[in-house]
C-alpha positions, 0 to 999 in steps of 0.5 A: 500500500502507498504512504498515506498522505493528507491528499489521499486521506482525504481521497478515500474516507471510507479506508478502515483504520486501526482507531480501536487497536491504538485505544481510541473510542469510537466517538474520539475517532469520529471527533477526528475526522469531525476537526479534519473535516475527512478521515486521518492519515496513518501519522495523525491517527497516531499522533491523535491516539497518544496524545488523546490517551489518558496519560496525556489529555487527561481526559477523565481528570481535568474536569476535577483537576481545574480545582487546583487553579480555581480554589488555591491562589497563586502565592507570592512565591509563585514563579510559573504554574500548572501547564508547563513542564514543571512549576517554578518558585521563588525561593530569594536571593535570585533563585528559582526552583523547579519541581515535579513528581511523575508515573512510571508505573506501568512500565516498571512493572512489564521491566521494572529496572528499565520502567523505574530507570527511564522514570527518573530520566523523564522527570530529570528532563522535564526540570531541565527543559524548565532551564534549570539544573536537576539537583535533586531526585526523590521516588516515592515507591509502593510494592505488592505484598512484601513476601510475595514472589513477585515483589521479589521479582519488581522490588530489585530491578526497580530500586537497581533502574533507579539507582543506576541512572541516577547514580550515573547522572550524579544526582542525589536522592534525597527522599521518598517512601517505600510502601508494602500493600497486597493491593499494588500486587499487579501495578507497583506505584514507582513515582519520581520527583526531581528538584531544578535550580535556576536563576529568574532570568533563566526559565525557559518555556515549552512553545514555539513562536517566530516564522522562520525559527528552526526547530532542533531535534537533539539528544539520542538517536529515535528506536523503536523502544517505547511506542505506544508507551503512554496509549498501551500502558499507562492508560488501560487496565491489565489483565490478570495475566501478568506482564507482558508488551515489554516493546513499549517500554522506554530504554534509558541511557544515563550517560547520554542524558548527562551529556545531553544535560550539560550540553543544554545548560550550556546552550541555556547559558549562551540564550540560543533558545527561544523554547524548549520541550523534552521528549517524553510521553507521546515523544515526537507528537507531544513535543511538536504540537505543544510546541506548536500550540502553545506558540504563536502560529503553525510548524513544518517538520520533515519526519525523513530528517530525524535520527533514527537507530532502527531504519525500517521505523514508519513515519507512524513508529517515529511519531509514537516512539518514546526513545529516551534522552531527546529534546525539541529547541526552537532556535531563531535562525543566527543561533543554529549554528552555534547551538549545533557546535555545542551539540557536536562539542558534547557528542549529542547528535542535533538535526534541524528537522524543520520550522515555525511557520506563519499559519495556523497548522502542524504540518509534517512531511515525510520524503516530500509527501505530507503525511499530517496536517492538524491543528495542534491546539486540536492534537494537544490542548483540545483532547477529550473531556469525560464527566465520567459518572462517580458515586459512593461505594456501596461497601464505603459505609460498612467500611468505616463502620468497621472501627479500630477500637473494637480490635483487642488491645494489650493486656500488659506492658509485656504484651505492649513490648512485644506489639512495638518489637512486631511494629517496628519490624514489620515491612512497612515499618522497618528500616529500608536502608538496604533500599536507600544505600543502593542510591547514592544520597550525597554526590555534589556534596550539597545534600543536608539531609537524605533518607532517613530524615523526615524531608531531604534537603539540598544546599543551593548556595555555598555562600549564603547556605540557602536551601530546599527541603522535599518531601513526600507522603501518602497513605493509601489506607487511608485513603480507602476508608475516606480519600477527602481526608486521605489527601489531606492527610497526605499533604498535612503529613508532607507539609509537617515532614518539611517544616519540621527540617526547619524549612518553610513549605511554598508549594507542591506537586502531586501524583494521583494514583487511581484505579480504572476511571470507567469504574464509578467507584474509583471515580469517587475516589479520585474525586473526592481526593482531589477536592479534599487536596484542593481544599487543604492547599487553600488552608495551607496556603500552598499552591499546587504548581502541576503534577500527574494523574495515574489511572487504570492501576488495577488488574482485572477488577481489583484496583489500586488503594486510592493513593494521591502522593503530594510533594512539599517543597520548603526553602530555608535561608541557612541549612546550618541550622536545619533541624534532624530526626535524631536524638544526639544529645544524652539529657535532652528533654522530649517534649510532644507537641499537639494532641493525642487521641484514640485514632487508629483506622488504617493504622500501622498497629492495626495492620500489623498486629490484626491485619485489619483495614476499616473505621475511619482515618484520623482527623484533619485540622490544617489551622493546626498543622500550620501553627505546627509548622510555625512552631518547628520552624521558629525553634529551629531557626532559633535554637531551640530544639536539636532534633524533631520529628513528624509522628505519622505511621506507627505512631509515637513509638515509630519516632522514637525508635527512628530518631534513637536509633539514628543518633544511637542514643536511649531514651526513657518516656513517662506517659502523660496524664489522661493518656493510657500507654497503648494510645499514647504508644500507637496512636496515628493522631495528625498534627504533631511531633516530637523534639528534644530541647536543650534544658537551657531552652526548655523555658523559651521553648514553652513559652513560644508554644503557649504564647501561640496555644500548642499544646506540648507535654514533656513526655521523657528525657534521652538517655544513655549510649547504645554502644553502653547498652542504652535502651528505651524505657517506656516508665511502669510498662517495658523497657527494650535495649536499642540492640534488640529493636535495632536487629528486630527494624534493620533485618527485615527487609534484607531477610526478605529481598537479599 
């Protein structure tokens, strides 16, 4: 059969197509020939059908996404938001940072080590083409059941993908999670953040304005690895058959991306582009008519001019194909040159591939025959929008009405020992050191903070010492028993995580993670969590700059625990006085900070000692979280306090396990009045923390918290050295040597994946 060009599509509209094949419905198909007024070609047909996927149109998200733009104003500090790239804040002192948290899902769990490796090479991308320098990754990761065989197959091979290229880029990682759930058996949640920095004056934008400017293809030569990646993967649900469709995942090179990197800095530093755009998702597609789009008129391409690594590839393929390590520069016609020299200097492969026009069209050739015609508004901008039907689960009401307290509880301290040694050591609980010591955390040598800390911190001056602290949270069972509050939750516990490093949150990015959106259910979730995020931003006062929806992760009929991720991004003008989770200091007094209650619905406690999910997740109150956030940072700032940390999953002796182990130091707690020992132990109440206070600051400190009304109650002492058999003494109930609870959190999961 001949190309199908434009004049022939036009010629022969009753030609069949392929439009279900590429995941496209029958009415998005007939909307195609409806814009074109005829039938599409082969290369529009498949520009249409990634770019109209639910990965890239968000189709069935937006009409709840908009919140984010309606509800929560832009604050000061807002630089450039939702729609580009990644967003950007002003962090002071001529600063920009740019971040972002995207999906890799799908494809981590057909090849986990490429899926989770080309993740991190797609989000480190996006920062760049912000026109900022990555200095930072982060990846929050959510796996089947710890000892199911199948965790064992996707767990590695995940964490090596993203050790292995961000270590070869030379990027710390800093943060993340690593979460455990029967429900991510058949789609592991493998999200990744990356933090860019950049001066004002250099924030580039992705679009494509000026007749006559070229449009430079750079970076890797175009395979056939990764067609369809965005259209077949991520937007349909599995089967129950396991992995399969391992072509449509990405094949990542880290070196070629770190010359591409430097080479980009370089051509930013010279201003030889007028915009810019990675290649991601939809790869050619998406980067010819966003560019176009959002530009200021039309783009004429030669498809014939791209470097290809497979010869036989169809102007279709080469359309689709999401090969790694690419990006589209608009480049005015003086600068070519030079942007080309820089290119070859690095030993990155560019190639003019066509041009701005003054019409209004995205029109693509291929060996002189003109395969697409589009506008690009159409093809980027103007996908589909689904009010899909939502409504509550009918099972929703009989799973709150399943609380937590009716669960047996300890009889005795004995009993209460043995439940916090089970805690700790359980999967979700226990150290994941042998996950995090695979990453390299301090490469550059401007990392303040990494994993185990509460938020990860980097130092963005070395003269002034200013910094950014990120973190990430969510809480998937909660999310289940109430996703408005789960969301919440989410970002109250992000939120605290970063000011209790010290840092002031301004923003953050967020990952949805959903099951299949046709099923009502699971639109009610994702609808409810939204809103409940957008709410939280208002009363936080920390807008949302962009982020990523996942769908369709579920296999077969059962979906995914709702899981919205939410980043937290916080500046702090001096990372000398940043504040760590551990206890360092023997007689330093432990202070809680806010109110215990009895909340354990979706608890670690509730998990580990019953296996059991129901009632409702603990109470929000924002008003509180930020007054929290006002009192950690200000102790910090002035010297207050030597250590703190957030209390969230497993409750306050999770805490203080972490934050004893860490420094190596004990520690012996007294239960406060009107409290028992197992709530007091295992409650997971929102909004607060635990510091340790120099005895010279404890007067300065009480009164700060009581002049602003937080309730505090010293609640314990630190208390010897491990090294001398220090321990944590928990007064009338148990004590524990820190030997015995560090075998019990630190063997787990070695036991279980090495």
């Amino acid at each position: 059969m001949s190309l199908d060009t434009v004049k022939h599509a036009a010629e022969t509209p009753d030609d069949e197509q392929p439009w279900k094949e590429l995941g496209l419905k029958e009415d998005e198909y007939a909307r195609i020939r409806e814009i074109l007024d005829r039938r599409p070609t082969g290369a529009e047909l498949a520009m249409y059908s990634v770019m109209w996927s639910e990965h890239c149109s968000y189709k069935s998200s937006k009409v709840h996404l908009k919140q984010f733009g309606e509800k929560v104003p832009e604050n000061d500090a807002m630089l450039v938001g939702i729609g580009e790239n990644a967003g950007v804040v002003d962090v002071g002192q001529g600063y920009a940072v740019t971040f972002k948290v995207e999906s890799h899902n799908h494809p981590s769990y057909i090849e986990p080590y490429q899926g989770a490796a080309t993740g991190v090479g797609g989000i480190v991308r996006d920062i760049l083409a912000m026109g900022a320098r990555p200095v930072a990754v982060v990846d929050p990761l959510r796996f089947g059941a710890a000892d199911h065989p199948d965790t064992k197959r996707v767990l590695p091979g995940v964490v090596a993908g993203i050790g292995g290229y961000g270590n070869c880029l030379g990027l710390p990682n800093i943060g993340g999670e690593v979460v455990f759930d029967a429900c991510y058996q058949g789609n592991p949640l493998v999200n990744a953040g990356c933090i860019g920095v950049m001066k004002h004056e250099d924030i580039h934008l992705a679009q494509a304005s000026g007749p006559g400017n070229k449009v430079i293809l750079y970076g890797a030569r175009t395979g056939g690895d990764g067609i369809g990646g965005v259209s077949v993967l991520a937007s349909e649900t599995f089967e129950s058959t396991g992995p399969a469709k391992r072509p449509a995942v990405q094949v990542g090179d880290p070196f070629q991306e770190k010359l591409l990197i430097e080479c980009t800095l370089e051509i930013f530093k010279e201003k030889l582009v007028a915009g810019i755009q990675d290649l991601g998702g939809a790869g050619l597609s998406c980067a010819t008519s966003e560019l176009a789009s959002a530009g200021s008129g039309g783009m004429r391409v030669e498809l014939d001019t791209v470097p290809l690594r497979d010869s036989s590839l169809s102007p279709e393929e080469i359309l689709m194909s999401e090969s790694q390590e690419r990006m589209c520069a608009i480049v005015e016609p003086q600068h070519v040159d030079r942007f080309l020299e820089i290119c070859e200097k690095w030993d990155v492969i560019a190639t003019v591939i066509g041009e701005v026009t003054e019409g209004s069209q995205l029109e693509i050739f291929w060996h002189g025959e003109q395969i697409v015609d589009v506008p690009p508004r159409s093809v980027a901008h103007e996908g589909p929008t689904y009010h899909r039907p939502f409504a509550r689960p009918s099972w929703q009401d009989a799973l709150q009405a399943d609380d937590a307290g009716r669960l047996a509880r300890p009889a005795n301290g004995a009993e209460l020992r043995e439940q916090v040694l089970r805690l700790v050591s359980s999967p979700n609980q226990a150290s994941k050191s042998w996950i995090t010591d695979q990453y390299d955390r301090f490469v550059q040598g401007n990392t303040v903070l990494a994993m185990p800390e509460d938020a990860g911190m980097v130092r963005i001056d070395e003269n002034t010492n200013l910094g950014v602290a990120m973190a990430t949270d969510g809480n998937g069972r909660y999310a289940k028993l109430d996703p408005y509050t789960g969301a919440q939750l989410a970002l109250a516990e992000s939120y605290r995580n970063v000011a209790a490093s010290g840092a002031k949150p301004l923003a953050i990015s967020d990952c949805l993670n959903f099951g299949s959106p046709e099923d009502p259910d699971v639109m009610w979730q994702f609808a409810e969590a939204t809103r409940g995020l957008a709410d939280g931003c208002l009363e936080l006062g920390t807008p949302v700059t962009g982020g990523n929806v996942s769908l369709y992760n579920q296999t077969g009929e059962t979906a995914i625990h709702p899981t919205p991720v939410v980043a937290v991004l916080g500046v702090i003008d001096d990372v000398t006085r940043r504040t760590p989770v551990a206890f360092a200091e023997e007689g330093q007094l432990l202070y809680l900070l806010g109110d215990t209650h009895e909340e354990f619905g979706g608890s670690a406690w509730s998990e580990v000692v019953h296996n059991h999910l129901g009632g409702m997740p603990p109470k929000v109150d924002l008003g509180r979280e930020k007054l929290l956030g006002e009192i950690l940072i200000s102790a910090s700032r002035d010297g207050m306090i030597d250590a703190a940390h957030d209390l969230s999953d497993g409750g306050l002796i999770q805490a203080v396990t972490e934050s004893c182990l860490r420094g190596g130091k004990g520690a012996r707690l007294v239960v406060p009045d009107g409290l028992d020992a197992f709530t007091f132990l295992f409650s997971e109440s929102a909004g607060r923390a635990i510091v340790s206070i120099p005895r010279s600051e404890e007067l300065r400190f009480n009164d700060m918290c009581g002049a602003r009304g937080l309730p505090v109650a010293r609640i314990g002492v630190v208390d010897g050295v491990e090294t001398d058999g220090a321990e944590i003494e928990i007064q009338g109930e148990f004590s524990i040597p820190l030997s015995e609870l560090r075998t019990a959190h630190e063997a787990t999961i070695p036991a279980l994946l090495a």
